[in-house]
N, C-alpha and C positions, 0 to 999 in steps of 0.2 A: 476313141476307136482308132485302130491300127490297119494297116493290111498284113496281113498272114506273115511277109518279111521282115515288119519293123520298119519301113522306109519314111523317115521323118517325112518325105514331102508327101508323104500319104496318110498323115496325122490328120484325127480331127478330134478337136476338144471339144466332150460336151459341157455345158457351164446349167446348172439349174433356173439360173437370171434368162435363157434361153428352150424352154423346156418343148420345143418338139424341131426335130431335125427332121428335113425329106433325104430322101435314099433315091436316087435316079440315074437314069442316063440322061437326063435332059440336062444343060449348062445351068439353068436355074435350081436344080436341087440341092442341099445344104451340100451333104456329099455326092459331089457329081464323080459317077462313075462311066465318061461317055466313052470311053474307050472301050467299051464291055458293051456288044451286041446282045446278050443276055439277060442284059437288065433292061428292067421296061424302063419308060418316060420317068415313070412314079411308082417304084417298086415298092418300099415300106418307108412307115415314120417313127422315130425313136422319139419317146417321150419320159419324162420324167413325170410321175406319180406316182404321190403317197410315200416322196421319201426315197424313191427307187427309179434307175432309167430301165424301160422297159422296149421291145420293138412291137410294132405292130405291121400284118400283111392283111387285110379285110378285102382279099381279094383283088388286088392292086395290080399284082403283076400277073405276066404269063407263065413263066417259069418259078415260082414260089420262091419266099424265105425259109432256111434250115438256119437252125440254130443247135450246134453241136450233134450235125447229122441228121435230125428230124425235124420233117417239116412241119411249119407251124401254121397254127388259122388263129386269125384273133390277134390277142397281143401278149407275148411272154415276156417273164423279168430275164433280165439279162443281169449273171455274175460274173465274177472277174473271171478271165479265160475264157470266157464263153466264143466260143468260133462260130462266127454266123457268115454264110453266103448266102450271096445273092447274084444269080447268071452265075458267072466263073470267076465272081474276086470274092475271097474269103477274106472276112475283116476280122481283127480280134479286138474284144470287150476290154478295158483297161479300165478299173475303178481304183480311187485313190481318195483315200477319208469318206468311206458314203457312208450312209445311215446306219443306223444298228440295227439290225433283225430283230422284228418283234412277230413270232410265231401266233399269239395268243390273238382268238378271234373276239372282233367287238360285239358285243353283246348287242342282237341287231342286225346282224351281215352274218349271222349263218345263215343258206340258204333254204328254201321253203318250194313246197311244190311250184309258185307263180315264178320263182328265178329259172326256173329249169324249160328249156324246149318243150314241146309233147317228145318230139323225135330221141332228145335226151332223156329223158324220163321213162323211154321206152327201152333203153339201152341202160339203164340202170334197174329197171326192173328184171330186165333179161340177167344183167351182171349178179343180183340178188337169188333169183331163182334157185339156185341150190339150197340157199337157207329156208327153205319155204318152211321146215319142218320143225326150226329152231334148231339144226345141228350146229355145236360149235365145233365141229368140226371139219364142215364143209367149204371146200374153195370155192369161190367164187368164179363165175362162168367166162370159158376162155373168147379171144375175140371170136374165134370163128364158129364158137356157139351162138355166141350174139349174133353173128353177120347170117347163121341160117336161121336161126328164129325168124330175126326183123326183115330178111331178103337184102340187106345190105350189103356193099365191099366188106372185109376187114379192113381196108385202108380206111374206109368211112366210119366204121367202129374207134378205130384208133384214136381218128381226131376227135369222134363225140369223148372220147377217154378222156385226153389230153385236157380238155378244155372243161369238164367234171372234176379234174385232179384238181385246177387251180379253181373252180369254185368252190370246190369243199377244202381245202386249205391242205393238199395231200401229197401235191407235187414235190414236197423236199425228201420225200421218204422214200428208202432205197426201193427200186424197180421190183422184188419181189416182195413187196409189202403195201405197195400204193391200193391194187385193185381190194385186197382184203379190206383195208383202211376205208377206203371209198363206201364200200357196200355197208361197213358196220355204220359210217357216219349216214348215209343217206336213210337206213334203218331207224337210227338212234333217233333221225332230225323228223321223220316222219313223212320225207318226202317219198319212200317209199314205203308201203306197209304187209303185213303178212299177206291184207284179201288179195290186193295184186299180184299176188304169186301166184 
């Protein structure tokens, strides 16, 4: 990881022999960002799994992590170029020989109605709702149809999205294909079904 400049003395190598880095302003965090009023004590941790560094924000800071402009809850994979801030230093993702991308789900970890929130569950049901009738050729339902159905934000919609993409294995696919993608896998997987519609 970089900062936004390039400035070698702002280098930090992640090594997998090392597999979880802290994010902070505190003088103890792997990357110490104490310069930057912004960042909390203990703002995120960058971890390596399954092959992949990924960051995680579980609620850590006060001012959130973005990761190429959207905020994230949880923990997203991070690719190369990915620009993540946190407070007001933007760092960039630097990967060199990583793992190979392997798309295909393990037989076993597709997910099932017990993976899913109720709260998610309820926000994918809502996203299904237009297919109630079996049209294929229905879209699937926009945030702010979800957010007046359930009485949520749509910023609160978003993140139950966000974090449904990566459990259903959907978040590589272009932004006008994910939500489709989403509703036929949660259809196909059974965690959502017609009566619930």
């Amino acid at each position: 990881m970089a900062d936004a400049a390039g400035r070698d003395e702002n280098r930090w190598e992640l090594v997998p022999g090392r597999p979880r880095v802290t994010v902070g302003r505190s003088s103890e965090s792997d990357v110490s960002l104490a310069s930057d009023d912004e960042v909390s004590r203990v703002h995120a941790v960058i971890e390596f799994v399954g092959g992949h560094w990924t960051i995680v924000d579980d609620g850590l800071s006060r001012n959130g992590t973005y990761v190429n402009g959207d905020r994230i809850t949880g923990r997203r994979r991070l690719r190369a170029g990915d620009s993540v801030r946190v407070g007001g230093t933007v760092l960039v993702f630097q990967e060199f020989g990583g793992a190979e991308d392997d798309a295909t789900m393990v037989a076993g970890t597709a997910p099932d109605v017990r993976s899913v929130t109720q709260t998610q569950r309820s926000v994918l049901i809502a996203l299904c709702r237009p297919f109630k009738h079996g049209s294929s050729f229905a879209n699937p339902a926009s945030n702010q149809q979800i957010a007046d159905e359930l009485f949520l934000t749509v910023d609160t919609v978003k993140a139950h999205l966000r974090t449904l993409f990566g459990k259903f294995g959907v978040e590589e696919l272009p932004q006008n294909r994910k939500r489709v993608a989403l509703a036929e896998r949660a259809l196909q997987l059974g965690v959502v079904n017609t009566r619930d519609l």
